[in-house]
N, C-alpha and C positions, 0 to 999 in steps of 0.2 A: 648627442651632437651639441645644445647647447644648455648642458647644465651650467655650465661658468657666466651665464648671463644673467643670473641673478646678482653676482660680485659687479658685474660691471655696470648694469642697471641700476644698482643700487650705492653709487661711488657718492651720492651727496650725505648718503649714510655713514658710510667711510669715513669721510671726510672728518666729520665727527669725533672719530674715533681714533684715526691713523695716527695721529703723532703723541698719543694719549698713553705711549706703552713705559715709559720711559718715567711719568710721572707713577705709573701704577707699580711701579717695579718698588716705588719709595715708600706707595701706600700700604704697600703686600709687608715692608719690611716693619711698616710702623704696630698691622698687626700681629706680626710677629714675636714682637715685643721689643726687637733692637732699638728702634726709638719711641719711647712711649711718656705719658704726663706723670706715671707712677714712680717716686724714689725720684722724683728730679733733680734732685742733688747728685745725684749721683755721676762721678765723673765719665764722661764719655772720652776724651783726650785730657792729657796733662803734660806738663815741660817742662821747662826751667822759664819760660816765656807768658807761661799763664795756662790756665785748663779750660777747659770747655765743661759744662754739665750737660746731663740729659735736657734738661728746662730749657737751655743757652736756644742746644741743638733744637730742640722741637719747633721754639721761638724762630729761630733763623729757617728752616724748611716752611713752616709756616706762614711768611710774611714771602718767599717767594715763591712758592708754590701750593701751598692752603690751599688758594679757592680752587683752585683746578685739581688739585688731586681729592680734595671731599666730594666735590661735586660727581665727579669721576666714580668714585666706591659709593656713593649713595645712588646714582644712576643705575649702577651695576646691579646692586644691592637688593633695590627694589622691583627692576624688572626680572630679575632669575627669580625672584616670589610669585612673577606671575609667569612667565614665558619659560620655558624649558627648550633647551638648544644642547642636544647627547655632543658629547665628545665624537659620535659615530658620525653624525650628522658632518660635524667641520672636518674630522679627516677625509669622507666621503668627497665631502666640496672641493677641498684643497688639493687631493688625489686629482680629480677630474679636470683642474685648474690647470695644475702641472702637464697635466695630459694635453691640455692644449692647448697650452701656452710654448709646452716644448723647452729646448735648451735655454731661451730667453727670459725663463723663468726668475734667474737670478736680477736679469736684466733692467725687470718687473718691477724687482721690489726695490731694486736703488734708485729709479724713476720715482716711485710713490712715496719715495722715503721714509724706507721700512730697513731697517740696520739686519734684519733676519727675517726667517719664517715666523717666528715666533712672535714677533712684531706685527707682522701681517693676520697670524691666526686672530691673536687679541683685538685685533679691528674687525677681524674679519667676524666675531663670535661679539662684540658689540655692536654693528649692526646688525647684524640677524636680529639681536634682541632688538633694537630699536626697531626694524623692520615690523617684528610682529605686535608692537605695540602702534604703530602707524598704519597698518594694516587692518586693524582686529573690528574696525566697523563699517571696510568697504569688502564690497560682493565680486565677485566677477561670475556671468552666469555660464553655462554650458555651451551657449552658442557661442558665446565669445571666444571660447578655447576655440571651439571647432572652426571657427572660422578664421583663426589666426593661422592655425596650422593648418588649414587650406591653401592661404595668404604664401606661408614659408616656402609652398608650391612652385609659387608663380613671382612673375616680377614685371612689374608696371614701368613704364615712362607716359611721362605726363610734364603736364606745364601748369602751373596752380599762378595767380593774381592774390597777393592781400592784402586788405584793405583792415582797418578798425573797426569800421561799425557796421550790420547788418544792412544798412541802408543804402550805402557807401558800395558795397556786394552788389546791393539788385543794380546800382544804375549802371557799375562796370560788366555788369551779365544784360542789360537791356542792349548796352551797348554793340556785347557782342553781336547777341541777335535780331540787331540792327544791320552785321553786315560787316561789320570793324572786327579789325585782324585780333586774335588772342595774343600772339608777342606784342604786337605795338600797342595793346592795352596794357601789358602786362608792365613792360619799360615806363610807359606812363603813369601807370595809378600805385602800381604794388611798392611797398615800403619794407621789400627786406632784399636781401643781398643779389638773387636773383633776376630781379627788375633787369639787369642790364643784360642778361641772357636769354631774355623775352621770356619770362617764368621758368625754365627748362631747369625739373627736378633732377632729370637724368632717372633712370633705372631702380627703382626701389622695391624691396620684396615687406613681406610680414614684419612688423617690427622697427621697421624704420622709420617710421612717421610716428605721430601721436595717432592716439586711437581713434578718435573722432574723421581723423583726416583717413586713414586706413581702411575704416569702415565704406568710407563715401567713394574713395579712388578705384577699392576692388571691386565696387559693384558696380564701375562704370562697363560700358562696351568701347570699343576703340571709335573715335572719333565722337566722344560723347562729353557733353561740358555738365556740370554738375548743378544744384542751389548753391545757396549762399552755406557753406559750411563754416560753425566755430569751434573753435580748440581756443587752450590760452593765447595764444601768439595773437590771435583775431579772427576775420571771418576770411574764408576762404573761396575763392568759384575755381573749380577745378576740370582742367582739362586732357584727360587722358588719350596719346598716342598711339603707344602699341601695348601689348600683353602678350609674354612670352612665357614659355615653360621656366622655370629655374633649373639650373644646374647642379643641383644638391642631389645627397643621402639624405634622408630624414630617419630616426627608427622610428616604430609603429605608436602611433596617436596614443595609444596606452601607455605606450613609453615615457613619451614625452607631456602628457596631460598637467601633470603635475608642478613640471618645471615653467611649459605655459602659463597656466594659472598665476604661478609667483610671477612673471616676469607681467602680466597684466594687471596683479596687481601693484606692483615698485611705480608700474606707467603713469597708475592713479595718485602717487605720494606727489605732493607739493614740496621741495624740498624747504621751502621760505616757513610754512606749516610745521615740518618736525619738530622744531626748540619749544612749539606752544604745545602741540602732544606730549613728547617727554615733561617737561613742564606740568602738566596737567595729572599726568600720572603721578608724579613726584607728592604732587598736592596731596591730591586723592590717598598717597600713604599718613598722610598727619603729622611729617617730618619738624621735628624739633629740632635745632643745635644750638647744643650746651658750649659755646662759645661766645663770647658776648663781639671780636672784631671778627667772625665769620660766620653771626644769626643774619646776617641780612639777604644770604642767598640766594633761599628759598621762597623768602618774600614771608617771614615768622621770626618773629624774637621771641628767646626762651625767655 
């Protein structure tokens, strides 16, 4: 049911990648050998107007497109040395994608501005790798799956107040139980878009929320206000409604175990974080370039 939510969980990954197909397509031909620094004399167009060399060309591809497309094949380059992503794996995804995405599929990709599938596979098979390299030193433990896919169950309304700082929390929860309504605190002190609907989340199941806020919501009872809870956003006091069944299929927790896990861990990526892990890893290879106007990349001159 939802294997595609790893691709959309994962869209600040993308992001990265998505419009990257078009440069690679220059990269793939340079090693090819169509455009290369070897024989650079050698003429690539000629006229009665003047010729172009290989040198010319490599010169002109390089001064507008260089930095992004080296970066691009040394990115690539270095995580498929460490990450492994089967072809089995992206047709699997993208199968399942199509599957429920449905006839919009095409839709999809001229939204995300993807010119083909193929354009989207290549994003789609650079973030995975960047994924598993962002991924590779956080945990997510058993309970967590299990309790998300309990979470996917059921579905909460609730009304939440947030404030900035922990302290800020307690006096708007003394407040409460002092006697003061939770919307008219909530119009009051909370500083996100809600405020003016007196906190009212509306209805939300597993997944929805950040996990910190997730964890505190489902384990309220109906009519029960929460601590001060923090997620990045800030701190939270939370106050839960009603609790209703959901109206879902699920397939069986072994089914789904696996695709959990990913989607709890994409929850844990910082996307502001990603360019210092790649980054980090790039280092970690020893990367030299033997170019003297595009050694400064990497932060190394040859």
């Amino acid at each position: 049911m939802k294997k595609y939510l790893l691709i959309m969980l994962t869209t600040t990954l993308l992001i990265l990648a998505a419009c990257s197909s078009n440069e690679d397509e220059s990269a793939t031909d340079a090693e090819s050998g169509d455009v290369t620094q070897s024989g650079g004399d050698e003429l690539v167009m000629e006229s009665e107007a003047g010729n172009i060399t290989q040198d010319e060309l490599y010169q002109e591809l390089k001064e507008r497109h260089g930095e992004t497309v080296l970066r691009e094949m040394t990115t690539r380059m270095i995580l498929e040395s460490q990450y492994d992503i089967s072809e089995e794996e992206l047709d699997e995804e993208i199968e399942d994608f199509k599957n429920e995405v449905g006839p919009e599929f095409e839709q999809f990709l001229a939204q995300q501005g993807f010119q083909n599938e193929a354009e989207f596979r290549e994003a789609l098979y650079m973030s995975r790798l960047e994924f598993e390299a962002a991924t590779e030193d956080l945990d997510v433990t058993e309970e967590d799956i299990e309790l998300r896919y309990e979470n996917l169950q059921k579905e909460v309304q609730a009304r939440h107040i947030l404030v900035d700082d922990e302290q800020s929390a307690l006096e708007v929860l003394d407040l409460y139980e002092d006697g003061e309504d939770f919307s008219e605190l909530a119009e009051q002190y909370s500083t996100d878009g809600s405020a003016q609907l007196g906190g009212d989340l509306g209805y939300f199941t597993g997944g929805d929320m950040v996990l910190p806020f997730e964890r505190v919501a489902f384990s309220l009872d109906e009519g029960e206000v929460s601590e001060p809870v923090e997620s990045q956003y800030g701190w939270h006091v939370i106050l839960v409604e009603n609790i209703r069944d959901a109206e879902v299929e699920l397939d069986s927790f072994e089914e789904m175990e696996d695709q959990i896990r990913q989607d709890l861990l994409a929850a844990q990526v910082d996307p502001n974080e990603l360019v210092l892990i790649i980054d980090e890893v790039i280092n970690d290879a020893n990367v030299t370039i033997h170019d003297a106007e595009l050694d400064h990349l990497f932060g190394t001159e040859s």
